[in-house]
Structures are given as structure tokens and as C-alpha cells.
Kinemage of the C-alpha trace (Angstrom):
@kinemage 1
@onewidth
@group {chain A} dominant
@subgroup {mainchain}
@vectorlist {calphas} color= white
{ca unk a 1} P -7.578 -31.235 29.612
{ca unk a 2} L -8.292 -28.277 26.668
{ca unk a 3} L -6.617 -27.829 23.868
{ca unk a 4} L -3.835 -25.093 23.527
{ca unk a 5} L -2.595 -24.016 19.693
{ca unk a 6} L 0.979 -22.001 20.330
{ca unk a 7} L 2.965 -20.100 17.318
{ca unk a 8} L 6.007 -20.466 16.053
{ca unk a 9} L 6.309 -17.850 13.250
{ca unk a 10} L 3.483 -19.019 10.707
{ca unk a 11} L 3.537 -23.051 12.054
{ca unk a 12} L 0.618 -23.710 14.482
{ca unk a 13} L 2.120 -26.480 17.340
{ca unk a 14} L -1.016 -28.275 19.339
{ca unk a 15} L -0.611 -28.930 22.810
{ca unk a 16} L -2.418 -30.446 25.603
{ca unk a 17} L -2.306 -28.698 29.152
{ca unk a 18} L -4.169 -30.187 32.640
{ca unk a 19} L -4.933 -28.183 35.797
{ca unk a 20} L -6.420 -30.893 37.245
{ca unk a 21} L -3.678 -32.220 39.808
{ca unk a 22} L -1.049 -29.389 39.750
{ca unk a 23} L 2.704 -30.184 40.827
{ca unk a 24} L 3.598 -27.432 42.876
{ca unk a 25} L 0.513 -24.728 44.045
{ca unk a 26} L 2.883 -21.178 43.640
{ca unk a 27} L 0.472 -19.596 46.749
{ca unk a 28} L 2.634 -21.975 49.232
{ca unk a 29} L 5.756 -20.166 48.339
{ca unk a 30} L 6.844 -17.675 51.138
{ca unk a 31} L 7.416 -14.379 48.951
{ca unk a 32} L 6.127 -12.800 45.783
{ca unk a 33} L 6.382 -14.053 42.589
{ca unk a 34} L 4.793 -16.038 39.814
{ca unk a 35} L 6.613 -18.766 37.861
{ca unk a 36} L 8.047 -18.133 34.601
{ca unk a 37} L 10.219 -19.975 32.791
{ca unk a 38} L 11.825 -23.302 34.490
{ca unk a 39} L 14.499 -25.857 34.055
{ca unk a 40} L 14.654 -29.267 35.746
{ca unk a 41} L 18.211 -30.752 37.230
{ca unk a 42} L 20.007 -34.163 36.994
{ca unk a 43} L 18.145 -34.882 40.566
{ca unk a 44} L 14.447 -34.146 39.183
{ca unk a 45} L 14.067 -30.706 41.417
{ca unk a 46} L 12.330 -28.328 39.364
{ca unk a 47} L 14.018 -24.549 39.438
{ca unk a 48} L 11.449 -21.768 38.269
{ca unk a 49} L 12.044 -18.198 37.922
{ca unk a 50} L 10.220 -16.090 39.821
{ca unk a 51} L 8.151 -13.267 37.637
{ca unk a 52} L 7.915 -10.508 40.057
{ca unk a 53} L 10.199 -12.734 42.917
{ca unk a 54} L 13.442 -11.403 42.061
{ca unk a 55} L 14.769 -14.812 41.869
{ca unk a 56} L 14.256 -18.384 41.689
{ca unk a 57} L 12.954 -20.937 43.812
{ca unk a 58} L 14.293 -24.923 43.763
{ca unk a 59} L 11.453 -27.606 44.587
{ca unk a 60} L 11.923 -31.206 45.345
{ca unk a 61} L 9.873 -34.246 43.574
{ca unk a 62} L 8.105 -33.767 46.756
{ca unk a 63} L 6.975 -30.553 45.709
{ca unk a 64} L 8.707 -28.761 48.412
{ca unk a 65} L 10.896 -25.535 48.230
{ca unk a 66} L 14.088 -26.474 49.736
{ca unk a 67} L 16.051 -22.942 47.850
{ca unk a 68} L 15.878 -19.599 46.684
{ca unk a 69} L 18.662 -17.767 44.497
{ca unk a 70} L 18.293 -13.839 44.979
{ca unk a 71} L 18.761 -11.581 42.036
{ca unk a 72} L 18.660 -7.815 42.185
{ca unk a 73} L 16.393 -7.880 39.201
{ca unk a 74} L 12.730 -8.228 40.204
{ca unk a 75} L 11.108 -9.569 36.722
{ca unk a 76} L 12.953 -12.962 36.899
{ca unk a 77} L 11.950 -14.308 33.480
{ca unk a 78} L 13.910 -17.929 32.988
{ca unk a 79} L 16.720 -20.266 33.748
{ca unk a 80} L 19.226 -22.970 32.499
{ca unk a 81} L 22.021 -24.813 34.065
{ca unk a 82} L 25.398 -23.909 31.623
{ca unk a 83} L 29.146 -24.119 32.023
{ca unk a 84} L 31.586 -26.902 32.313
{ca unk a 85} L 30.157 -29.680 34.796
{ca unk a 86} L 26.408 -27.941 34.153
{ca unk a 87} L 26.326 -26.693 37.658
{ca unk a 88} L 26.036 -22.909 37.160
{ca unk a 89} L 22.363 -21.670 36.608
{ca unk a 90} L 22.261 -18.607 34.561
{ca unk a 91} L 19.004 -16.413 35.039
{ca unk a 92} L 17.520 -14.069 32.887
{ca unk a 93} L 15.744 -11.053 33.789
{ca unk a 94} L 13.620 -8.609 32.038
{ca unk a 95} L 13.962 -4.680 32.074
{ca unk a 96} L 10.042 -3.020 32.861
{ca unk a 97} L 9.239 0.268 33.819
{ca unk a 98} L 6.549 -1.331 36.578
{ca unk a 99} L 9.578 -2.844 38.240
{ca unk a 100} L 11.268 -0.321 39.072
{ca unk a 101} L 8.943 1.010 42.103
{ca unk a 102} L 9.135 -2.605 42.993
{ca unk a 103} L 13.077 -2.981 43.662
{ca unk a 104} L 14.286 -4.182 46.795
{ca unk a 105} L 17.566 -3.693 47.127
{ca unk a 106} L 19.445 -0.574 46.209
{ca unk a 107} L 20.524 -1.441 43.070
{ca unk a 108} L 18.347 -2.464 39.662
{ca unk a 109} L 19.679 -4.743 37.211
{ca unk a 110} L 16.388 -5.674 35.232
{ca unk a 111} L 17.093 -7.255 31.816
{ca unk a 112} L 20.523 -8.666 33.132
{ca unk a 113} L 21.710 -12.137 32.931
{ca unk a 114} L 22.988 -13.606 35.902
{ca unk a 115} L 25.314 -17.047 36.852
{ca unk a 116} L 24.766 -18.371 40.521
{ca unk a 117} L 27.149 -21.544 40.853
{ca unk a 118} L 25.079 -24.073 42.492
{ca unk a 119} L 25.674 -27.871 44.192
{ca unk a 120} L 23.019 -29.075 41.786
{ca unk a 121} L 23.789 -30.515 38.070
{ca unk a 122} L 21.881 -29.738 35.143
{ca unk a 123} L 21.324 -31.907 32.613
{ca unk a 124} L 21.705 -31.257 28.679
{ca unk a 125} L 18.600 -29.638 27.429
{ca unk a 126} L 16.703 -30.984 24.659
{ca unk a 127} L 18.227 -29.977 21.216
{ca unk a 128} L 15.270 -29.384 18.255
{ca unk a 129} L 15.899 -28.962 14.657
{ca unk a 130} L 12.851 -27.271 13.399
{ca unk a 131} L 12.363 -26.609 9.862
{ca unk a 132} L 10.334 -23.370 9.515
């Protein structure tokens, strides 16, 4: 394990991160892409964005992809489950200049925010009330 300080504004927040035994190894996924942010659902599957995937991938506790959710943005940056029963994921995307040679469909909607409706349920993230 090594240490890991991260910033919020002046306030220094210690972590602890492993590599030894890792989930999910991102060179099995078919495709490009890098995770990014992630959310997990009311089932324990994991959903990560895909940095550079144009979407985002679904894995099972077994560390298995079993789905991908296609975006016409290719820097897929993070995702959340949202709405009334918590089953639509909304994606974000970000808007770089790199991405655009990259595009794979005929349209580019880089720093969009996208809603797929999904058969999965989210569950209600974590509420903090930092004092900075």
C-alpha cells in the first residue's frame, strides 16, 4: 500500500491506495478506453466511464463486462445513476481538442451530459458535509 495526500482547496485528505490484487484489469476490455470516474449500482456491478472509450462499460462482482453504453463523445469522464426510481445513468463528457481526430461517429458532442435509461438501479450516493 503507499500513501496518497489529495487536495481539497487548502485541506490535505490522506488516503491509502493498493495495486496489489486489482478488481477489474482495464486491458481485458474489448475497445479503447481508460477508466475514469465510476459509480456502483443497487446490484454491486461497477459502471466506469471510459476516458478515451466513448462510453461506459458495466462489470459484474465477478469482474466481468456484461455492458457498454455508447456516447458520441469520446472523453467519457464520469457517471451517476439520477431520476425518479435511480435507474437513468447520466454521463459526463469532456470537450478536448485531441478528441476530435479521435471521433467515431459523425457527430461530436464532447463536454455534453448524457441520460441512458437503464434496467439497473442506483443507489443514493454518499452525502458529505465538509467544512472548508
Amino acid at each position: 500500500m503507499s500513501p496518497y495526500i489529495g487536495r481539497s482547496k487548502n485541506i490535505k485528505l490522506p488516503f491509502v491506495t493498493s495495486y496489489k490484487d486489482p478488481v477489474y484489469d482495464m486491458r481485458d476490455i474489448d475497445g479503447d478506453g481508460a477508466p475514469d470516474g465510476m459509480t456502483v449500482d443497487s446490484e454491486g456491478y461497477v459502471w466506469s466511464a471510459l476516458w478515451g472509450g466513448s462510453g461506459v462499460i458495466k462489470i459484474d462482482p465477478d469482474a466481468k463486462v456484461v455492458d457498454k453504453i455508447d456516447v458520441d463523445a469520446y472523453q467519457t469522464s464520469s457517471c451517476m445513476f439520477g431520476g425518479k426510481d435511480l435507474s437513468d445513468l447520466y454521463i459526463t463528457s469532456a470537450a478536448t481538442p485531441d478528441a476530435l481526430a479521435n471521433v467515431k461517429s459523425g457527430t461530436y458532442l464532447g463536454g455534453s451530459l448524457f441520460k441512458a435509461e437503464t434496467k439497473s438501479v442506483g443507489k443514493v450516493e454518499f452525502e458529505t458535509n465538509f467544512e472548508f
